[in-house]
C-alpha positions in Angstrom: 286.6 -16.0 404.6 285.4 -18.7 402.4 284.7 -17.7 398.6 281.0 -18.3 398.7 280.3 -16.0 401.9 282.7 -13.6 400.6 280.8 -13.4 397.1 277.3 -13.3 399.0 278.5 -10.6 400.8 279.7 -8.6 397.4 276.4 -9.6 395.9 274.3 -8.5 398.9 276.7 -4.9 399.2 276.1 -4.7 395.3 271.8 -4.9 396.1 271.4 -3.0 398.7 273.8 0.2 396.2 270.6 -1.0 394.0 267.8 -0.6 396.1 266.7 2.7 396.8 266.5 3.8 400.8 262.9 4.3 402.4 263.8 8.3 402.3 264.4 7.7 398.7 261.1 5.7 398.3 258.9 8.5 399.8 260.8 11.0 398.0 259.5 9.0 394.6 256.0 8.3 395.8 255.7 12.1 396.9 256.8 13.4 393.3 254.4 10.4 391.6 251.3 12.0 393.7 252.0 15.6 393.1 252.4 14.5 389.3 248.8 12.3 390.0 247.5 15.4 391.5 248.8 17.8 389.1 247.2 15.8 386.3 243.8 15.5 387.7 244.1 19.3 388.8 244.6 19.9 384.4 241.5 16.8 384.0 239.4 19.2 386.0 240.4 22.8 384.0 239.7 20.7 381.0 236.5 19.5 381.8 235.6 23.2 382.9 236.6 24.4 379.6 234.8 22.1 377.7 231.7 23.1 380.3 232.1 27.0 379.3 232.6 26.4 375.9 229.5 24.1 375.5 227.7 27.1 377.4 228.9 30.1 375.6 228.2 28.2 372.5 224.9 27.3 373.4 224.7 31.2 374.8 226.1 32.4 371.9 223.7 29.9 369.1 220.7 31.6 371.0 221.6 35.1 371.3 222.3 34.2 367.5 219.0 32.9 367.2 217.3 35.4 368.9 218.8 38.1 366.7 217.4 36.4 363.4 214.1 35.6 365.1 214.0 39.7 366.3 215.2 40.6 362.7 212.5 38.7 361.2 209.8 39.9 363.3 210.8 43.4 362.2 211.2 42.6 359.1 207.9 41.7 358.6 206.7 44.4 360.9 208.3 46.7 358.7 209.1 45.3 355.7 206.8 42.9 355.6 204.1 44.0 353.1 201.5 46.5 355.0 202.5 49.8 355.3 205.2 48.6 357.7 206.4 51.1 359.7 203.0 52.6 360.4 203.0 52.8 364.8 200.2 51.1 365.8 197.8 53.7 367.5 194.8 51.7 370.0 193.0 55.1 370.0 192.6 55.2 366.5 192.2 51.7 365.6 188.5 52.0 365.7 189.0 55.1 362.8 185.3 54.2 361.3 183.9 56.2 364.2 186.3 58.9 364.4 184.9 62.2 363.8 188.1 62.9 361.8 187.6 60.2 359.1 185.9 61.7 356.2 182.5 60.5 355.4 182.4 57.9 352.2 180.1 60.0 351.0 182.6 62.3 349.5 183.5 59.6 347.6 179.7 60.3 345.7 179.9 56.9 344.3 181.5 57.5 341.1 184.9 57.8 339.5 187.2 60.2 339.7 190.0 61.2 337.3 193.2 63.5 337.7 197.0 63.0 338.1 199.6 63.0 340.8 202.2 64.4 339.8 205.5 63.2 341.5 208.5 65.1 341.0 206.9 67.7 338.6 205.8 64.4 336.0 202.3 63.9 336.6 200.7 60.0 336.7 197.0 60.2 335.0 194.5 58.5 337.8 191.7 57.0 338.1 190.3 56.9 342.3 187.1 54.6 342.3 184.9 56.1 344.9 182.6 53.1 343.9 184.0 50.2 345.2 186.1 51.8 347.7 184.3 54.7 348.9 186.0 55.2 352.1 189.3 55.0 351.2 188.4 57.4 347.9 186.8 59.8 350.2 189.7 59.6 352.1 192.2 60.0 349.4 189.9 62.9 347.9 189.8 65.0 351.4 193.7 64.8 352.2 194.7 65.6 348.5 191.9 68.9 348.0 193.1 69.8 351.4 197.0 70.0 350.3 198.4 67.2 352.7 200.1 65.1 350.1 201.8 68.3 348.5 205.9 68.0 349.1 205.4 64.7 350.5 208.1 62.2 349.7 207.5 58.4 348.9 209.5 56.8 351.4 209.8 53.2 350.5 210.6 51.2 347.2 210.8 47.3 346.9 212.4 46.0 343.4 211.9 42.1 345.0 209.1 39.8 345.2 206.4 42.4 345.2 207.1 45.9 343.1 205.5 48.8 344.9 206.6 52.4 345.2 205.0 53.6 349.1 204.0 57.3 349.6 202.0 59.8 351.4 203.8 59.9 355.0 204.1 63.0 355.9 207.6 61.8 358.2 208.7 60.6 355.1 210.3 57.6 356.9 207.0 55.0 357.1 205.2 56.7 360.8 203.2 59.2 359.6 199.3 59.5 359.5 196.9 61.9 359.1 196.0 62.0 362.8 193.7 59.3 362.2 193.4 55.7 360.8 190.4 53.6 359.4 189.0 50.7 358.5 187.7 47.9 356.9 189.8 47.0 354.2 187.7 47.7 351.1 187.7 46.1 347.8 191.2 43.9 348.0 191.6 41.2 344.8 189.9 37.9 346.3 193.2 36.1 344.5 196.3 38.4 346.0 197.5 40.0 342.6 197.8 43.4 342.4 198.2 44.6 338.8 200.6 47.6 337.3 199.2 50.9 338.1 197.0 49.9 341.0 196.6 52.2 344.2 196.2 51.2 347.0 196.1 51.7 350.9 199.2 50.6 353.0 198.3 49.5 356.8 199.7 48.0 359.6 200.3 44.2 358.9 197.3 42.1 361.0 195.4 45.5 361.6 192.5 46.4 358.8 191.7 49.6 360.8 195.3 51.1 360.7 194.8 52.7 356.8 196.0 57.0 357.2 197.3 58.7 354.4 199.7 55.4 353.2 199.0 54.4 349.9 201.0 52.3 347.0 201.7 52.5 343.9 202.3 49.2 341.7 204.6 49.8 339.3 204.8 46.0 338.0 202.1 43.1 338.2 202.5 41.6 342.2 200.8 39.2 344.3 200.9 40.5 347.3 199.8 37.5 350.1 196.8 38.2 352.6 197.5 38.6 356.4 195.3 38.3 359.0 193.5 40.5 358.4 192.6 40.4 354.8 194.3 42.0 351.3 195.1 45.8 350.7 192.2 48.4 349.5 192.3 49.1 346.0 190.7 52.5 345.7 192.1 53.7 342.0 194.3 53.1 339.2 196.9 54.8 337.5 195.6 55.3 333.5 198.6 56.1 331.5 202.0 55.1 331.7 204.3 55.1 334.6 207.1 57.4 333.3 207.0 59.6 335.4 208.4 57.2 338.1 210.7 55.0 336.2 213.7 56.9 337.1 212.5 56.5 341.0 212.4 52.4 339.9 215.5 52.6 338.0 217.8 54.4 340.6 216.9 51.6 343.0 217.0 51.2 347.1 219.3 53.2 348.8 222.1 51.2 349.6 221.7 48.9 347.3 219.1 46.6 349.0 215.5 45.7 347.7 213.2 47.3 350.2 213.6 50.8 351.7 214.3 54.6 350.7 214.8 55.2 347.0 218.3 56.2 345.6 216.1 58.7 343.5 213.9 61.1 345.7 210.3 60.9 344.7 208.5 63.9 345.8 204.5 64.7 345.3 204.6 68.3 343.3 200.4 68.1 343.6 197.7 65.8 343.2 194.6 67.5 341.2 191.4 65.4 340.9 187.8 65.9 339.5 
């Protein structure tokens, strides 16, 4: 054999130990597709993932939403001045023609003084039955008649506005007398509310939802209109306001700014003439 076709020959033996044999080839281009297919298959999970996470985020931002939008609205159902927590009641909404109201005549037009005492330390009043004779004749009937006695004042704020709330008989912001009244009566054209002012708590938007509710400000407030109007001045305390200052001092029960004093504040008796 000549040396050239005897090299050709090595040469061609040596490419063909190179090249791989067609079971070898489909071999390789099986493995490449399952890796191809393997790949997209992990693309597609990914892509789902980023899907669901989008969606339980966007779930999750408006459940979030939704939960400060809900506590909101019940703050300022209940927090939010008014008298809060007082349950709307359609039947009694229209109180002005309720047999139960007491007639603002009670109230005989005049002033009347006394004191409430809360916690045996009595605050000297002043009920104006002048400029707000239904709710004086309102405050006059329940007090003579005993309601407010052991009563405790359920609600305290120390922020923004500085009010001491009272006369539920549930003690926890629901109570009435069985009845509820309106219109507002006598509420500061400019919002402020000055230390030692009573006045009637209601049901935020509602001027016919006043009861028994009524305030006490313990320091200088401007307290904003709602819907329906300001809050019904209907006295003033005359002296100083000692006898709640611990109540004030101890604070809102856990520690917060509005809700049930630290420092029970009870109504021994309320006396007026």
């Amino acid at each position: 054999m000549a040396l050239g076709v005897y090299r050709s020959k090595i040469e061609a033996d040596n490419l063909e130990e190179t090249l791989p044999t067609k079971k070898t080839l489909k071999t390789i281009d099986a493995a490449a597709k399952a890796r191809a297919a393997d790949y997209a298959a992990q693309q597609k999970q990914q892509e789902m993932r980023k899907v669901r996470n989008s969606r339980d985020n966007r779930i999750a931002l408006i459940a979030s939403a939704g939960a400060v939008v809900l506590a909101l609205v019940l703050q300022l159902g209940y927090f939010g001045f008014g008298p809060g927590s007082v349950t709307p009641n359609p039947t009694a909404s229209s109180a002005a023609s309720s047999a139960l109201v007491p007639s603002p005549a009670l109230a005989e037009g005049r002033t009347w003084s006394g004191s409430i005492e809360i916690n045996g330390k009595p605050l000297t009043v002043e009920i104006d039955g002048a400029n707000a004779p239904q709710a004086a004749a309102n405050f006059l009937s329940l007090a003579n008649s005993g309601f407010y006695s052991g009563n405790t004042c359920h609600r305290l704020v120390t922020e923004g506005i500085y009010v001491l709330q009272c006369g539920d008989p549930n003690g926890d912001g629901t109570g009435d007398p069985g009845y509820k009244w309106g219109p507002i009566e006598n509420a500061p054209a400019d919002d402020s509310y000055k230390t030692g002012v009573l006045a009637m708590a209601r049901q935020s938007g509602d001027g016919s939802t006043m009861g028994s509710q009524f305030f006490i400000v313990y320091e200088d407030s401007v307290i904003p209109s709602d819907a329906a109007g300001g809050y019904t001045v209907f006295g003033k305390i005359t002296g100083d306001l000692s006898a709640i200052d611990d109540v004030v001092a101890g604070g809102v029960e856990g520690g917060g700014t509005d809700g049930k004093p630290a420092v029970e504040a009870k109504i021994s008796a309320i006396s007026l003439k």
